[in-house]
C-alpha positions in Angstrom: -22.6 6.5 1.9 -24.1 3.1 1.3 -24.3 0.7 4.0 -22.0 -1.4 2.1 -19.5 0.9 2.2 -18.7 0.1 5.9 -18.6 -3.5 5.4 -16.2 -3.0 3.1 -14.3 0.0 5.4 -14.2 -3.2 8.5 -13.1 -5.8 6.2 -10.2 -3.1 4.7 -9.3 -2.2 8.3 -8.4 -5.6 9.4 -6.8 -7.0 6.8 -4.5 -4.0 6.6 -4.2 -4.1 10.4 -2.9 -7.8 10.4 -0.6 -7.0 6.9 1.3 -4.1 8.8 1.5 -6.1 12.0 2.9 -8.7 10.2 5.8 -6.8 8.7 7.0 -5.8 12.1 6.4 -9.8 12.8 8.4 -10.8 9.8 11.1 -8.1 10.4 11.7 -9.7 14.2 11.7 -13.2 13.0 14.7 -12.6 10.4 16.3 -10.8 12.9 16.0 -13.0 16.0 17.5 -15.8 13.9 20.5 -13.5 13.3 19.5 -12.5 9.2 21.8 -10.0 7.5 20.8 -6.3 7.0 20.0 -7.0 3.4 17.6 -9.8 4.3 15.3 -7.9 6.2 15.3 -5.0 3.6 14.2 -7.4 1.1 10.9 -7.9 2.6 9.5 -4.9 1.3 10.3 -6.1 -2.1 9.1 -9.6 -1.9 6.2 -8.7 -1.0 5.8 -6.7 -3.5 6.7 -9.3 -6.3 3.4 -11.2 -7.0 1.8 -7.4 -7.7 3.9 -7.1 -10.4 4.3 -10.6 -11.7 0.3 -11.8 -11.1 -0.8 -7.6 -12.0 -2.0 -9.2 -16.0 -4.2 -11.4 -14.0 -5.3 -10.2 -10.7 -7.1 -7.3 -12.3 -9.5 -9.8 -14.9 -9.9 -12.1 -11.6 -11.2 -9.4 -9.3 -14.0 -8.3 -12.3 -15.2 -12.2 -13.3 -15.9 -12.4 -10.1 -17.8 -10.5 -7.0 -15.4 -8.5 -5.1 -16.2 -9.6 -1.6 -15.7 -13.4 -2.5 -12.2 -12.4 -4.3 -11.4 -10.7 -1.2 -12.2 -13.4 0.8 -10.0 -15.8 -1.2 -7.3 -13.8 -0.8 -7.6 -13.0 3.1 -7.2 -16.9 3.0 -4.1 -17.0 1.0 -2.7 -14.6 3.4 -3.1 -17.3 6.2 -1.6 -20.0 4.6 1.7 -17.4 3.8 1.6 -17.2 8.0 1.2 -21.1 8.3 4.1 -21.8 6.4 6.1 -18.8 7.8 5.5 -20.4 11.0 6.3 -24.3 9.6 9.8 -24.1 8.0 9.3 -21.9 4.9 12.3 -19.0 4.8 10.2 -15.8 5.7 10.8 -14.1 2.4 9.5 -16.7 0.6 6.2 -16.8 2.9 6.1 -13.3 3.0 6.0 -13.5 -1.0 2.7 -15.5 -0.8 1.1 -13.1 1.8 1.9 -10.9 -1.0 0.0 -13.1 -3.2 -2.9 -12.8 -1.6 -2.3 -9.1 -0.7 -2.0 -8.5 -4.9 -5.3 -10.5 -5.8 -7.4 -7.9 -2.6 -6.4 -4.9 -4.0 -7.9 -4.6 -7.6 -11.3 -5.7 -5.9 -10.8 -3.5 -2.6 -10.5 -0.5 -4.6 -12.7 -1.4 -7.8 -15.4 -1.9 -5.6 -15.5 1.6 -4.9 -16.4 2.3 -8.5 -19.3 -0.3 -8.4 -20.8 0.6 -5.6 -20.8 4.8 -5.4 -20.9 7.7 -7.7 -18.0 9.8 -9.5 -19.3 13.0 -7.0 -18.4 10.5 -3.7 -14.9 8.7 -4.8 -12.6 11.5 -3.7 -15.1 11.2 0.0 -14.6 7.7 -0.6 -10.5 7.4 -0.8 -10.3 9.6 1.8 -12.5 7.3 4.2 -10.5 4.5 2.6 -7.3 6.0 2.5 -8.0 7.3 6.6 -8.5 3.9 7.9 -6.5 2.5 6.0 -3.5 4.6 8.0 -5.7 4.5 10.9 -5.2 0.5 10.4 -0.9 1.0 9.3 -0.8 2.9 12.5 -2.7 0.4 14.6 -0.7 -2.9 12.6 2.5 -1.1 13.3 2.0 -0.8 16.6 0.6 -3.9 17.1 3.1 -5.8 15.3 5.4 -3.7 17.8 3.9 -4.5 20.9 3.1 -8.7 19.9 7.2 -9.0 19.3 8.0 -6.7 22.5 8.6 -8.7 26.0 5.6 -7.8 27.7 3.3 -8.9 25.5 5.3 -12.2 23.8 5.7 -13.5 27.5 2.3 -13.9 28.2 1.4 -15.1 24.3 4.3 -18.0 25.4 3.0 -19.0 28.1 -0.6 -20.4 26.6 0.1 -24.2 25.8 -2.1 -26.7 24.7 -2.6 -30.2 26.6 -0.7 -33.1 24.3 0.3 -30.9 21.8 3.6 -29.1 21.3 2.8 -26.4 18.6 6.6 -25.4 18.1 5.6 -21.9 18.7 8.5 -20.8 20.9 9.5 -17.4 20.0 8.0 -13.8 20.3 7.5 -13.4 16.3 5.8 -16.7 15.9 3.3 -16.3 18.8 2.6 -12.3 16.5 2.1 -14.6 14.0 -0.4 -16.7 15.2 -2.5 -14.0 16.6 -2.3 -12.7 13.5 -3.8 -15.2 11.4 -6.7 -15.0 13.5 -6.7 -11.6 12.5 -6.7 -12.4 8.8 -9.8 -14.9 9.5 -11.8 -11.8 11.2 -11.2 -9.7 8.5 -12.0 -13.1 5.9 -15.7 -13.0 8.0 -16.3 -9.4 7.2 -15.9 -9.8 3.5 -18.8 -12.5 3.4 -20.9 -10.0 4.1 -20.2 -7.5 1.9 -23.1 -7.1 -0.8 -23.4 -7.6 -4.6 -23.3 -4.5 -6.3 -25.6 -5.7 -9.3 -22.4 -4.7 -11.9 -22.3 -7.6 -14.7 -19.5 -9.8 -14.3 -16.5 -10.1 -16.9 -16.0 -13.8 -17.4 -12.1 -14.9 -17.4 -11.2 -16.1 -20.6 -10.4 -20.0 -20.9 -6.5 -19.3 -21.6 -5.2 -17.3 -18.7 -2.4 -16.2 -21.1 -5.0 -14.2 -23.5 -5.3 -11.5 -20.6 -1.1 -10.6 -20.9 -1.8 -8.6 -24.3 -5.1 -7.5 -22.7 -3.2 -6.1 -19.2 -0.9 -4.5 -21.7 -3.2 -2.8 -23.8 -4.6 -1.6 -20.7 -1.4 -0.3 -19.5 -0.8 1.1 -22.9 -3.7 3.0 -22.7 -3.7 4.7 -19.3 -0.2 5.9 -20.2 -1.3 7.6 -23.2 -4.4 9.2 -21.7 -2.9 12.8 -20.8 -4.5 12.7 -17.1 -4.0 9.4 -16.5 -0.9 9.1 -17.0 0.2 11.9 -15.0 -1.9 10.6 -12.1 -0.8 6.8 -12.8 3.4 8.3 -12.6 2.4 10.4 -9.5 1.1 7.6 -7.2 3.5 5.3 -8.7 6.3 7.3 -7.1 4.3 8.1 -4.0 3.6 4.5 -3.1 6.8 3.1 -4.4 8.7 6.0 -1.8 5.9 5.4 1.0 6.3 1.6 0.5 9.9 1.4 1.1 10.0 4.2 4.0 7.9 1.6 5.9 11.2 -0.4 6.3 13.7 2.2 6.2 12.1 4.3 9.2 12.9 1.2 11.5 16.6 1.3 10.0 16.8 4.7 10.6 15.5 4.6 14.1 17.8 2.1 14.9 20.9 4.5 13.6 20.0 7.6 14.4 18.2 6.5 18.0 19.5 3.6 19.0 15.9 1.6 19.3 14.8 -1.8 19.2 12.0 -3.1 16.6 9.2 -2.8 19.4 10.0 1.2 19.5 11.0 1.9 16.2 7.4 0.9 15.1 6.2 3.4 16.9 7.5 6.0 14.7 6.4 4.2 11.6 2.7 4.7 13.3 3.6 8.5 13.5 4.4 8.7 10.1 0.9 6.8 9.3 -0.5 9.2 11.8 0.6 12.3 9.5 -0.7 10.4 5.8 -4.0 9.9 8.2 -4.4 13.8 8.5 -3.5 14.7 5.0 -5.6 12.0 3.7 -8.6 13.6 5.6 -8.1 16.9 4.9 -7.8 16.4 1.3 -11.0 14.3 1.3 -13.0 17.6 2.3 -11.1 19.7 0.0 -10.2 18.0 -3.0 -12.3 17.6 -6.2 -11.2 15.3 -8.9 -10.7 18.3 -11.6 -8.2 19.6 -9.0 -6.0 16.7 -8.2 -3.1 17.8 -10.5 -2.4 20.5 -8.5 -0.9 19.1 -5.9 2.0 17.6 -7.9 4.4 20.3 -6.9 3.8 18.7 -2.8 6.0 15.5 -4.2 9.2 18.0 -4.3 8.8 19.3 -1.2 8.0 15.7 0.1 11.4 14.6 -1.3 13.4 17.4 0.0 12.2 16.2 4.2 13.1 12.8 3.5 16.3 14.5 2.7 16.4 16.4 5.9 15.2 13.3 7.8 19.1 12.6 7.9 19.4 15.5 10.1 17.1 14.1 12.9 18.5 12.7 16.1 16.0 13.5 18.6 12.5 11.8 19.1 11.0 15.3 19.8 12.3 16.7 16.5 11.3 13.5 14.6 8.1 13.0 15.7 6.4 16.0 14.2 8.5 16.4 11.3 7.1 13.1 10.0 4.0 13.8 10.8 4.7 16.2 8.3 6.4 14.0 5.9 3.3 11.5 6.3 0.8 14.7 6.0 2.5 15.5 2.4 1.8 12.0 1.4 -1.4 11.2 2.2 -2.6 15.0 0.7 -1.4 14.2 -2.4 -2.6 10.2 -3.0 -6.3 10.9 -1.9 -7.1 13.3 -5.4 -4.4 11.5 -7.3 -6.0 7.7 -6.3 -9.8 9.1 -7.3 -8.5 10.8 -10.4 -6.4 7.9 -11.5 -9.8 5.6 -10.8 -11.8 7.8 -12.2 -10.0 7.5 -15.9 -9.8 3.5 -15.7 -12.9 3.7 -14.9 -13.8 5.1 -18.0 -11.2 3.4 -20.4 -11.5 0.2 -19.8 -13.1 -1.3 -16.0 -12.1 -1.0 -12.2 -10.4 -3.9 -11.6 -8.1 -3.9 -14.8 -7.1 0.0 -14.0 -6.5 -0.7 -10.6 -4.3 -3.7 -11.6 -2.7 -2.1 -13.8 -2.3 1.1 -11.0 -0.8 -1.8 -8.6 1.8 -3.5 -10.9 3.2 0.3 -11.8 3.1 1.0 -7.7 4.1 -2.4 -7.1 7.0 -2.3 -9.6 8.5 0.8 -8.1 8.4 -0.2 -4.8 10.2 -3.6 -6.0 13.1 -1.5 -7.6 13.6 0.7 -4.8 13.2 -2.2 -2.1 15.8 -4.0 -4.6 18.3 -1.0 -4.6 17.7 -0.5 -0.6 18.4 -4.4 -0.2 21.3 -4.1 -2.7 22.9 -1.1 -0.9 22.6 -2.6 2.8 24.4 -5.7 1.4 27.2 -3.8 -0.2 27.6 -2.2 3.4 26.0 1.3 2.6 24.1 3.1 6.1 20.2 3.9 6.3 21.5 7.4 6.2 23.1 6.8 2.7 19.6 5.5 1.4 17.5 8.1 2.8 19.4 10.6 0.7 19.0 8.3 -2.3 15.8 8.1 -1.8 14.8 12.1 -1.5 16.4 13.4 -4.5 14.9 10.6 -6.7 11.6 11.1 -5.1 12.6 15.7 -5.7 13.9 15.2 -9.3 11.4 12.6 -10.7 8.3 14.8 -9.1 10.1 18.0 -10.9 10.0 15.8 -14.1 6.4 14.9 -13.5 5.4 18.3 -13.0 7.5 19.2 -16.2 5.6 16.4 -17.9 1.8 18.0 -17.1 2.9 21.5 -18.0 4.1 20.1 -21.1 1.1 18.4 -21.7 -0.8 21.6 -21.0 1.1 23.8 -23.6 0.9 20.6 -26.2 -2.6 19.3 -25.7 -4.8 21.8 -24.0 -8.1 20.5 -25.9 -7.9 17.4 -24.8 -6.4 18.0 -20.8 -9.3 20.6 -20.7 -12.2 18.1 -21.9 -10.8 15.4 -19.6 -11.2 17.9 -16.8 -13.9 18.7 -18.1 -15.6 15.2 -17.8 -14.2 15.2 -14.2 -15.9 18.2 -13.1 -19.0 17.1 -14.4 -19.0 13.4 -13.3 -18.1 14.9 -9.4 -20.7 17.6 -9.8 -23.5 15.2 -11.0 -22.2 11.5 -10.8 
């Protein structure tokens, strides 16, 4: 790997560290102030809104510029979404703009990948990615844990500045402002990440031009016969995977009776698991295989099914290991592959834009249901079930979809597998 690969691995590994930290932060804060149920649900969702609303511009942005300096702008946007969480501003709408920033980092985190290294190293790549990434979810969630617990908010509260009163008073804002230093750390790292030498696409003068353009995009990875099954398979993971984030600590709470501090602990353990998976597929995936892991996403649904069985920390912790193993298998080859055809048809940053709003989008409607279902008085247990046999039939029809798509259009699946074989044997 290039040397610039790391820098961008560091800069990736704190940004996500503070993001998942901050969700625990956020969670704590609504709930110390005595937020309903719903309320705290709906932070997976609002974060999740500027992906899909911003997703026709984020991806032109991240190619008209270079993609360290677009992730640098958007580390600092996620500071001022913790200023203002901390000054007055309801949380979901704070946590909305950290989502703004979090929706402009992605095209260019990812895309960058496709600048920088060869077909024959992205599946390496996303797994080194995908790894720390967990590595950092596991870490944030922790974190985050630990910054709202007792122990560690005690000693946070009792640092005071002479002739000042900053306001910060509480466990969750003290997270908070440990966690914008955080942000700035990671905000460092991606000044130093290097120009890749790729020709820029300039930004056209009406912003509103790009709307057909993100369309036609999203038009066109739908149609392609591999990328859209890849683009409806990590769709469904990430839309799921998003969500669980929040509904783990609600189950914990149910089904074990535990506080935000240890409930984030098992969100870590389910990172843990996508950690493994994520490795293990990055040795033994190729790009020309990723399609064969679709039948994983029924089996995935059917344990977050069983999840409703679990009321012992012994039992839980290794079957979601398991649950985050399944996961994390199954985005590594399905990520590269999806990358690897919008790549090809029309850039990096608009295919992973248009890969974001699709993600994004799902995890909005199923963060939307969740939050609408905790508000009309339904348990976590209720949800969980929801949310396994959606994740079950939809992969079935998926998997339907590609055999269908086999049978229908063999030439063309077999010279797009083709192309994938050749560009990992000899990109």
């Amino acid at each position: 790997m290039k040397r610039g690969f790391y820098t961008i691995m560091a800069a990736q590994f704190f940004s996500s560290l503070a993001d998942n930290a901050l969700f625990v932060a956020a969670v704590e804060l609504l709930k110390s102030g005595g937020a309903p149920e719903w309320e705290r649900a709906a932070l997976v969702p609002m974060f999740a809104l500027f992906y899909v609303v911003l997703a026709p511009f984020v991806g032109a942005f991240a190619d008209a510029l270079p993609k360290g300096k677009v992730m640098f702008v958007s580390n600092a946007i996620k500071v001022v979404g913790c200023v203002l969480m901390l000054f007055g501003t309801h949380p979901l709408m704070a946590y909305a703009i950290v989502g703004l920033g979090a929706a402009a980092y992605s095209p260019a985190k990812y895309g960058i990948l496709t600048e920088l290294l060869p077909a024959s190293q992205l599946v390496k790549a996303n797994g080194w990615i995908e790894g720390l990434t967990i590595a950092s979810i596991i870490l944030g969630i922790l974190l985050g844990g630990q910054l709202v617990g007792r122990a560690v908010a005690s000693r946070l509260l009792e640092f005071d500045l002479p002739m000042l009163d900053t306001g910060i008073d509480t466990p969750p804002e003290a997270a908070i402002v440990v966690l914008i230093f955080v942000y700035v750390l990671a905000a460092w790292f991606n000044t130093r990440i290097p120009h890749t030498g790729v020709q820029m696409r300039p930004m056209p003068d009406r912003a509103l031009d790009l709307v057909p353009d993100f369309w036609t995009c999203n038009s066109r990875l739908w149609r392609d016969k591999l990328g859209q099954i890849s683009l409806a398979t990590t769709t469904l993971i990430w839309g799921v995977s998003g969500n669980l984030r929040y509904i783990i600590l609600a189950w914990s709470a149910a089904a074990l009776g535990y506080s935000t501090t240890q409930a984030s602990s098992l969100g870590g353990v389910v990172a843990l698991g996508t950690a493994v998976g994520a490795t293990v597929a990055s040795m033994r995936m190729r790009l020309d295989m990723a399609t064969g892991v679709i039948p994983m996403g029924i089996a995935m649904g059917v344990l977050v099914i069983l999840m409703n069985f679990i009321h012992n920390v012994w039992v839980a912790v290794p079957f979601l290991i398991m649950l985050g193993a399944l996961a994390g298998f199954m985005v590594v080859p399905m990520n590269a592959l999806l990358q690897h055809r919008g790549h090809n048809l029309m850039g990096a940053g608009r295919s992973i834009a248009v890969q974001n709003f699709n993600e994004q989008a799902c995890i909005l409607a199923l963060g939307a249901f969740y939050s609408l279902s905790a508000g009309m008085g339904l348990s976590a247990f209720s949800a969980i079930t929801a949310f396994g046999l959606v994740v079950a039939g939809v992969m079935w029809l998926i998997m339907r979809w590609h055999a269908r798509n086999v049978v229908n259009h063999r030439d063309e699946v077999e010279h797009l597998l083709e192309i994938a074989r050749h560009d990992n044997l000899h990109g």
